[in-house]
N, C-alpha and C positions, 0 to 999 in steps of 0.2 A: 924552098922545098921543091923538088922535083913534080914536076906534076900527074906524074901516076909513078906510083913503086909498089912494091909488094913487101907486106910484113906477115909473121905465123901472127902475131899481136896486134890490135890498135887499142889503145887506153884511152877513152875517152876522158878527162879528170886527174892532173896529177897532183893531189892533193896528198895528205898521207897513203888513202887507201889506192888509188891511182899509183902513183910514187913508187908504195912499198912494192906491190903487184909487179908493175917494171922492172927493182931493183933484183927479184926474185926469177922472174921468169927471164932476162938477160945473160943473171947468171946462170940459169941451168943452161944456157946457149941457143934461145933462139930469139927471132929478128923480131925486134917489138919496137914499135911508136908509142910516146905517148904524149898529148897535146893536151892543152889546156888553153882559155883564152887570155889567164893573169900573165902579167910578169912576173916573177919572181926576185926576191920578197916580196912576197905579197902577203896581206893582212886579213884575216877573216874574223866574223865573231866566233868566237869559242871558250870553253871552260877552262881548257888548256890540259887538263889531268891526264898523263899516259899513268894510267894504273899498272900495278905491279907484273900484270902476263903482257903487259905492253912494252912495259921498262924491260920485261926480261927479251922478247922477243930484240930490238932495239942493241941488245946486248948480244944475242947471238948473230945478230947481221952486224955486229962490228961498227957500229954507230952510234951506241950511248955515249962510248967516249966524248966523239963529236959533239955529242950535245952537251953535255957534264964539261967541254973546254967553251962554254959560251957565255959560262955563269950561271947557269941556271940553277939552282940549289936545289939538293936533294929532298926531300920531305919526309923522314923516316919515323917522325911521332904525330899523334895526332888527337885532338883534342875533339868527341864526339860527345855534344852539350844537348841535352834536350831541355832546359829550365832546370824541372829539380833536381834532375841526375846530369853529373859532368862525368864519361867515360874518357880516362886517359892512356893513351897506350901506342905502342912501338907494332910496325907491323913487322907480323914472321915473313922474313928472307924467304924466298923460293928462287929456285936455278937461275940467277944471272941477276938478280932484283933484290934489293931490300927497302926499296923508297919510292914511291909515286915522285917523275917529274913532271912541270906545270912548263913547260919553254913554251915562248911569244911563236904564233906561227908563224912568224916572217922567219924564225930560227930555223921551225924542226921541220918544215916544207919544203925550204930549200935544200936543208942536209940532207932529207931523204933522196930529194928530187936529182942533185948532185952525185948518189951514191949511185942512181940509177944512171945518169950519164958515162960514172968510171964504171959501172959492170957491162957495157957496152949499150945499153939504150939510145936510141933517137930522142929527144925533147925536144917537141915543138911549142914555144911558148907563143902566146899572145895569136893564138890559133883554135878559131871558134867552129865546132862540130855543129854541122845544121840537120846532117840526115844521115839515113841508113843508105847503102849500099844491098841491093839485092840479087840474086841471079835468077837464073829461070825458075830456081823451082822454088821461089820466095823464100831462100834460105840468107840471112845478112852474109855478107861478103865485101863488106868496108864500109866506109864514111866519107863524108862530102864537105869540107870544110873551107873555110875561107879567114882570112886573115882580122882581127878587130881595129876598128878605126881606125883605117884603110879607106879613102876616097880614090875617085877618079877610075872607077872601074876596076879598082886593084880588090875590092872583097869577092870576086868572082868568086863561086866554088870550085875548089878543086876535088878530084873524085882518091880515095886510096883505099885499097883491098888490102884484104886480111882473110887469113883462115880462122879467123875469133874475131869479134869487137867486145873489147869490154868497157860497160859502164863503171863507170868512179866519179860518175857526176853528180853528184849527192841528192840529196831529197826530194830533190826536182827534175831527177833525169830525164835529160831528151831520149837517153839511148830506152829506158823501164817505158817512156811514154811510148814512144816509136815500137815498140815491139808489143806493146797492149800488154806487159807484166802484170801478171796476177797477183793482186793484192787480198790479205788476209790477217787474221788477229789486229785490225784497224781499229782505233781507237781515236775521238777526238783530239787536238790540244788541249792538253790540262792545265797548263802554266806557262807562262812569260816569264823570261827569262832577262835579266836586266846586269852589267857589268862595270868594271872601272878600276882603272889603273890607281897604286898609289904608289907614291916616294917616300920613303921614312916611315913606313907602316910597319913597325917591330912584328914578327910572328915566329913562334916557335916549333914549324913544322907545318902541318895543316889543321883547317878548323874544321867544323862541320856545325851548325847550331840551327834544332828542330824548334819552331816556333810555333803556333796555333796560326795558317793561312800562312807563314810563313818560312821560306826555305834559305839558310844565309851559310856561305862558302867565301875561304880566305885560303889563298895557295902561294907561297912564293914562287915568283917570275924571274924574266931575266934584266940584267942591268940594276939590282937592291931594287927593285920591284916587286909590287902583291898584286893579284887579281882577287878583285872578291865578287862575290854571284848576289843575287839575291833571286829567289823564284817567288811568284805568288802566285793564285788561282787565275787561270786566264780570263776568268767572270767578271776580275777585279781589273783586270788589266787598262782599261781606257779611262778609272777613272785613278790608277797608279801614275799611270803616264802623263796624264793632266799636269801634278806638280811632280814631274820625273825624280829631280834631287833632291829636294826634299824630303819625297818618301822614301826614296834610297837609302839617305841617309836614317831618316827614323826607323829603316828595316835593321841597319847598324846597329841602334842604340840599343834591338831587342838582344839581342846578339854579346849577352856579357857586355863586355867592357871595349867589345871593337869599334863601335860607334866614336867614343874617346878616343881612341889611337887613331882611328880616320881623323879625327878632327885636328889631331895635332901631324897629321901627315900632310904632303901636299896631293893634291886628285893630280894626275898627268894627263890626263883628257878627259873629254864628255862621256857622261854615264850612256850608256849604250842599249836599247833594250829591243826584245821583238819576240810574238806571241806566234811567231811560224814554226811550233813545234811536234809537227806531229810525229804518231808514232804506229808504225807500218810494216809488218813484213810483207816481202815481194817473190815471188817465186824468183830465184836467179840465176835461171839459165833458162837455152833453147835453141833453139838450131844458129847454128853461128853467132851466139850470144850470150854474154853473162852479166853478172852483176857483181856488184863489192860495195864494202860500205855502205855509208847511209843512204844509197842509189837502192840496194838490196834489202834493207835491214835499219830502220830507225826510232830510236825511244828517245823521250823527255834528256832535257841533259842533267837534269837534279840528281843522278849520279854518275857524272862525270864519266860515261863508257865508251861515249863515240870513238875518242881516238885509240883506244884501245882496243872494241871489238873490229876496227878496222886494219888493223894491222893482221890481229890475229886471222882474220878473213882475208885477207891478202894473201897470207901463209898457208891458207888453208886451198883457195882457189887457184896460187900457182903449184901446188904438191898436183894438186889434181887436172890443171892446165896441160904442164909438162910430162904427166902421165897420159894422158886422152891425145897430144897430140906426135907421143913416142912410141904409141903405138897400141896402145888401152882404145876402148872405146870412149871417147870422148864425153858422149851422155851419159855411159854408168859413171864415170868420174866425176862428172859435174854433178852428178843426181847425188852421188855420197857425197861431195861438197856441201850444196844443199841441206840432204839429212843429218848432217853433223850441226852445221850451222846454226839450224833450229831447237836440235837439242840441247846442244850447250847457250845457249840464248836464253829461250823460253821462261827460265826462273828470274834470270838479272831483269827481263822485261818483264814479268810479274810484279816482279819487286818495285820498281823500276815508276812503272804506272801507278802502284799504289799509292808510294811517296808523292808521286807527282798530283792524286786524285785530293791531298789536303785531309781525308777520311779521319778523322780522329782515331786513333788505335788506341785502346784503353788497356792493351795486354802490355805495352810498352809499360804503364807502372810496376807491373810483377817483374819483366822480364829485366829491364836497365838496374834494378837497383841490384837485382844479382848480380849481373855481373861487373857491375863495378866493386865489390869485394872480392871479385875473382880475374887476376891479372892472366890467367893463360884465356879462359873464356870469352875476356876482352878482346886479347887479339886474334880469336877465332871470328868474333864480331866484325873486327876491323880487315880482317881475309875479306865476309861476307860483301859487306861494302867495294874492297878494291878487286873483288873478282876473283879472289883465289881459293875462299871456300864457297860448293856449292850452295846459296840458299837453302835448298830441300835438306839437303842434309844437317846444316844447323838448325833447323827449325823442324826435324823433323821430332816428330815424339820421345824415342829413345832420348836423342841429345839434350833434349828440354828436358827431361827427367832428370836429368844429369845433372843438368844448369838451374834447376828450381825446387827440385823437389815434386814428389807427387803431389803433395797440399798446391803448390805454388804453382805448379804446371795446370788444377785442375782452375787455380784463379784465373790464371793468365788464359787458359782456354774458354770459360766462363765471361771474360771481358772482351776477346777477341773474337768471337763466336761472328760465324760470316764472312771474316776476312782471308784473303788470300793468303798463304805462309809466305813471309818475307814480308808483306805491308807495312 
């Protein structure tokens, strides 16, 4: 790499929300960088689910394909078990989508990362961001990176300007730290998140199973592979991890009959687990600087939105990028960035933290058995879940009257009483 050039863009992070960001703002035609310090494939923990606005986004950037020719199977039914009530249902289609995919991210990081190279992107790989670039009037104005594991004087920094730096460094961003991003709606870790590949693990779609302390996920992957989750209270976490497979497994066995089919499955690697989940909005932007993805915006992954709301904020932050730097004011466009952001957010993380706080909800006995006699209700449910219907609105009063009755709506409000809508 040259050692000073100019770009309209630097990306710091080309993971999906990096990536996407690139493959967006290259297209509209301007000069953007974006480095990372992986190689590509590279392997990260993750839940793997591109929910349905993700799938569809994915689909209008001309890339589902890509990912749908890798093997990765669709996910279009889904079996949402809480013990007494088993909710089974097909999610409604929406523009470009009718299936949650789960692809390995040595897959969907690279495709993205790749599509960003053919819309004319720079990729810098295995190139680690240490600092901020400033000018005189402390406004950022690039980054200072230097190569990874690199001896003999070769990780020198090198210095590169930009009329933007964007963070896409995820939950630990140097770029959110470096600019003292204002944090807000923060919330401890609520759960530990634990993983594991299987081979020969039969599934018919995706799973979901509500446990008491327990949260257990099954998605088909790539290669006749399944990913399954298990979350637990992060209280529980040190002495979960004491016999890790073990209680992985016995999280399985609550879980129906998946425990059985793991066991006649083969594991493909070590179960995987880590209680680093917090959950943070950040203000994401400021003078020569923005944010995306989990760098900007982060919740528990107990429902599976990360790679989803970060695309959709990709799309969201180059509309506004490309317009702030075509000749818009830059800040009112990143400020609607921003307030768009948090409003379409705000309920999935409600929801989001709830699930993830373990709170027993006692309105779930009124509510699940309704709608498991009701196959369209169902898959208004299963919207709620992949992000395509609002929370508020399905759980707003009207709706529940709709879906319970008024006797039923006053139990279910009676038992619920104190809890957040969507918990």
């Amino acid at each position: 790499m040259r050692e000073r050039t100019d770009y309209d863009v630097v990306i710091v992070g080309a993971r999906p929300a990096g990536a996407a960001t690139a493959l967006l703002l290259a297209r509209a035609g301007l000069r953007v960088l974006a480095l990372d310090q992986a190689r590509f494939p590279s392997d990260t923990l993750s839940t793997h689910q591109v929910q349905l606005p993700g799938v569809a986004l994915l689909s209008r950037w001309g890339v589902l394909g890509k990912v749908a020719a890798t093997g990765c199977p669709p996910a279009r039914d889904v079996r949402f078990d809480t013990g007494p009530v088993v909710l089974r249902g097909r999610y409604r289609a929406c523009p470009g989508a009718d299936a949650v995919y789960s692809p390995r991210r040595t897959v969907l990081d690279k495709i993205l990362l790749d599509a960003a190279r053919e819309a004319g992107a720079e990729v810098a790989e295995g190139l680690r961001a240490d600092g901020l670039v400033r000018d005189d009037h402390g406004r950022v104005a690039g980054v200072t990176a230097s190569p990874r594991g690199t001896g003999d004087g070769a990780g020198k920094p090198a210095a590169v300007s930009a009329r933007l730096v964007v963070g896409a460094d995820g939950k630990h961003s140097m770029v959110a730290r470096a600019v003292a991003a204002r944090e807000y709606r923060r919330q401890p870790a609520l759960s530990a998140g634990c993983y594991a590949y299987w081979s020969g693990l039969p599934l018919a779609g995706g799973e979901i199973y509500q446990r008491p302390r327990r949260a257990v996920g099954a998605w088909p992957t790539n290669d006749g592979q399944a990913i399954t989750f298990v979350a637990v209270p992060a209280a529980e976490f040190g002495s979960f991890r004491a016999d890790l497979e073990v209680n992985f497994l016995a999280a399985l066995d609550l879980a129906g009959d998946l425990g059985e089919r793991a066991r006649d499955a083969v594991r493909t690697g070590p179960v995987r687990a880590t209680s680093d989940l917090p959950n943070v909005f950040r203000v994401p932007y400021g003078p020569g600087w923005a944010l995306v993805g989990d760098a900007g915006l982060v919740m528990d992954p107990v429902t599976g939105q990360g790679i989803g709301l970060a695309l959709r904020d990709a799309d969201e932050l180059a509309r506004a990028v490309t317009a702030g730097l075509g000749g818009q004011r830059l800040d009112r466009a990143l400020a609607a960035y921003h307030k768009a952001r948090d409003t379409r957010t705000r309920p999935m993380y409600a929801m989001t933290t709830g699930i993830a706080s373990f709170r027993p909800n006692p309105a779930g006995d009124v509510l699940f058995p309704a709608l498991a006699a009701d196959q369209a209700r169902t898959a208004d449910f299963l919207g709620v879940l992949t992000g395509t219907v609002d929370p508020r609105r399905f759980f707003s009063p009207r709706n529940l009257v709709r879906v319970l009755g008024v006797r039923g709506m006053l139990a279910a409000a009676r038992a619920g009483k104190g809890r957040e809508p969507g918990e």
